[in-house]
N, C-alpha and C positions, 0 to 999 in steps of 0.2 A: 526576726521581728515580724514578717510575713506572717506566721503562724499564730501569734501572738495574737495580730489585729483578726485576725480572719476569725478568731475565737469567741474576739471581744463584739464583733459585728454579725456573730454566727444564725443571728434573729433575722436580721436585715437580708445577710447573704441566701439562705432560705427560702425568702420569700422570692429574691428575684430569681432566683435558678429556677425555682417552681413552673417557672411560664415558658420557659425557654428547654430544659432537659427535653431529653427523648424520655418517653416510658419505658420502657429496654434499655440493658446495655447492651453497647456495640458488640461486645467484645464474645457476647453470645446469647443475643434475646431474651436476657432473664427478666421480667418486669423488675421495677427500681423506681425510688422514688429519690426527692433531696433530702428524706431523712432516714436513707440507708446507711447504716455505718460505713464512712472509708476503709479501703483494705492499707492496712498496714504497710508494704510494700510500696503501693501508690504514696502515700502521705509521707512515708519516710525519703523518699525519692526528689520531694519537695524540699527537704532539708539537708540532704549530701547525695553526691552524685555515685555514693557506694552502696549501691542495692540489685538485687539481681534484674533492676527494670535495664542497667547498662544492657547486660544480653539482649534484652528485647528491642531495645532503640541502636544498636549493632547487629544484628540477627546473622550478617556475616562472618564473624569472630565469637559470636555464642560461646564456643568452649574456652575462649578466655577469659571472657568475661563472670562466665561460669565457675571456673575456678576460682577466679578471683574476688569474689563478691559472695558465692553462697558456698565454697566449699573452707573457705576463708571467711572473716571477718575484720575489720579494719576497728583501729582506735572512736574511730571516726563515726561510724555505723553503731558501734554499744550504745556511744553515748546518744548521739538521734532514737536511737531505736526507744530507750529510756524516756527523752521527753516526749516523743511522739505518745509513749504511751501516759506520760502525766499530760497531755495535751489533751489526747482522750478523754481521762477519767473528769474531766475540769469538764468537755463536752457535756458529758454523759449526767453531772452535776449532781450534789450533792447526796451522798450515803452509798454513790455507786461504789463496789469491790471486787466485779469481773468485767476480763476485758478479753472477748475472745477470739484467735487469730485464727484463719484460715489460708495457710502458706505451707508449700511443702518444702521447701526452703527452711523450716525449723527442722525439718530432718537432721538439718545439719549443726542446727544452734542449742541442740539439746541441753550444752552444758553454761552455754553463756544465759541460756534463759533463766537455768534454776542457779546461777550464781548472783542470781539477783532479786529472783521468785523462788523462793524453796520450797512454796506449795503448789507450784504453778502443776497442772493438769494437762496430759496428752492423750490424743484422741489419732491412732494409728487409723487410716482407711487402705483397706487391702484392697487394689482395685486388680483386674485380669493384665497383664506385662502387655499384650497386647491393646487392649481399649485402652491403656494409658497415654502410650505413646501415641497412639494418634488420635487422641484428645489433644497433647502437647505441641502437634504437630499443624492440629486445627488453632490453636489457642494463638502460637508463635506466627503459622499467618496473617493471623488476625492486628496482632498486635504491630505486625509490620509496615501492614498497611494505614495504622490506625495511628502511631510515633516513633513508626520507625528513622531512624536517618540515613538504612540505608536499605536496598531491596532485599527480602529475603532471601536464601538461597535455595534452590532446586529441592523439589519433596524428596530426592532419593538424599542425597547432601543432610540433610535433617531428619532421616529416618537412620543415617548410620549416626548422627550424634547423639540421641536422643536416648536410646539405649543404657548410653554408657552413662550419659550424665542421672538417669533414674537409676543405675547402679551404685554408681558411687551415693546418690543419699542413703540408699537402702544400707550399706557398706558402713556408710557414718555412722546413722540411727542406730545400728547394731552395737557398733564401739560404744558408744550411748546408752546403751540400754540401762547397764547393771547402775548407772545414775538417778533412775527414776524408780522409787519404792511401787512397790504391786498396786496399791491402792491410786496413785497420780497416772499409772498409764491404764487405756486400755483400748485394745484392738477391735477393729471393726470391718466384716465384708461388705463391702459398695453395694454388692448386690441388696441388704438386707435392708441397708440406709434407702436403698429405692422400693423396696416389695416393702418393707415393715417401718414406715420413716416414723411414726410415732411409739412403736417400741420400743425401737432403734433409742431414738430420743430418750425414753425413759429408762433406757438400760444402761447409759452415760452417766445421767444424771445419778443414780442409785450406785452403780458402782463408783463415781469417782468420789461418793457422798458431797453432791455440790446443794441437794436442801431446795428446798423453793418449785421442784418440778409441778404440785397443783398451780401455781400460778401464770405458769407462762406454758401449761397447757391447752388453755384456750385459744393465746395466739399463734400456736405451731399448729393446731387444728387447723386453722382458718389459713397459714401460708400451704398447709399438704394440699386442701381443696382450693389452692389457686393455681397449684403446681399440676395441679392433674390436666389444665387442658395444656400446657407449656409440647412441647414438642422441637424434642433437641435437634441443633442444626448434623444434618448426614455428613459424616465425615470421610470424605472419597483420597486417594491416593491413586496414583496412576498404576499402569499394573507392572513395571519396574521396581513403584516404591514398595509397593505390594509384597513385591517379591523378593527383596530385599528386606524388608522386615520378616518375613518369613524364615530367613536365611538366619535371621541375628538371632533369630528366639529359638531355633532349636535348640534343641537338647544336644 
């Protein structure tokens, strides 16, 4: 019902976030406003306690909360996952028909998405095995400190799990694959998405034939030259953990 009212009042609620939010998120200095779209994940989290946010708000059991919630799915989790996204589209109001997620966590829901989307659209980001994980590792402290319930655990402790749990999506995704026709997926190098982010852009848009890219090329202009002075937070590890992710990614 929460979600319901919060929808119904979504003019009012708006306004007064407006005076009170940070400009950044916490969670990594990206400017934001109160009419940034919610991440999926967060808003479904508000509706059942089966989302991969358990791992973040336990950071000391991560790996079973991880199994449990993104390598798995609950009864419980489809069907939120469902309204949150007709929660959305009602936001997003009237003639809206895309709604589009950024979670790597669909890694693993390849087949529940399109058992309910069968047009639905995936967008692979190849990032380097290394700057991932300690991305995830920067991301997981953050969040610890930020809802966690309980203290993170040690960088070396989180650099041997991390590994595995970006294995197994990749592992899923793969099982997955032969489910999504050539034209709905299409892979992309991180690097490219940051050296060419308006190609990049347009080369999605064209291959997944989603239509519309003259329009909402203006406003991807204007967020690329706002991103150009952003300067992402340095991501340190001791030189244990260092060394220990070292160890994991050989060959």
């Amino acid at each position: 019902m929460a979600a319901q009212v919060a929808l119904l009042l979504r003019l009012l609620i708006r306004s007064l976030i407006s005076d009170w939010m940070k400009a950044v998120r916490l969670i990594n200095e990206i400017p934001c406003s109160e009419n940034d779209p919610q991440e999926d994940e967060v808003g479904i989290t508000r509706l059942t306690k089966d989302t991969q946010m358990a791992a973040m708000a336990f950071p000391q059991v991560f790996p079973f909360h991880f199994r449990r919630v993104v390598m798995r799915w609950t009864a419980a989790h489809e069907q939120q996952c469902l309204r949150f996204t007709r929660l959305t589209r009602f936001d997003d109001g009237a003639g809206s028909s895309r709604l589009l997620i950024k979670n790597s966590a669909q890694m693993a829901r390849v087949s529940m998405v399109l058992s309910h989307f069968l047009r639905a659209r995936f967008v692979l980001l190849h990032r380097k095995a290394e700057d991932s994980i300690r991305s995830l590792v920067h991301v997981k402290q953050r969040l610890a400190e930020l809802v966690g319930l309980q203290p993170a655990p040690d960088l070396c402790t989180q650099v041997d799990q991390l590994p595995v749990a970006r294995w197994q999506l990749i592992n899923a995704f793969e099982v997955s694959r032969p489910l999504s026709p050539a034209d709905q997926l299409l892979e992309v190098d991180c690097n490219d998405s940051v050296a060419m982010p308006l190609e990049t852009v347009q080369r999605i848009y064209d291959h997944l034939c989603l239509g519309g890219s003259y329009e909402v090329r203006g406003p991807i202009q204007k967020l690329i030259s706002q991103a150009r002075s952003y300067t992402a937070d340095s991501v340190q590890l001791t030189a244990e953990a260092q060394r220990r992710l070292q160890e994991l990614l050989a060959p």
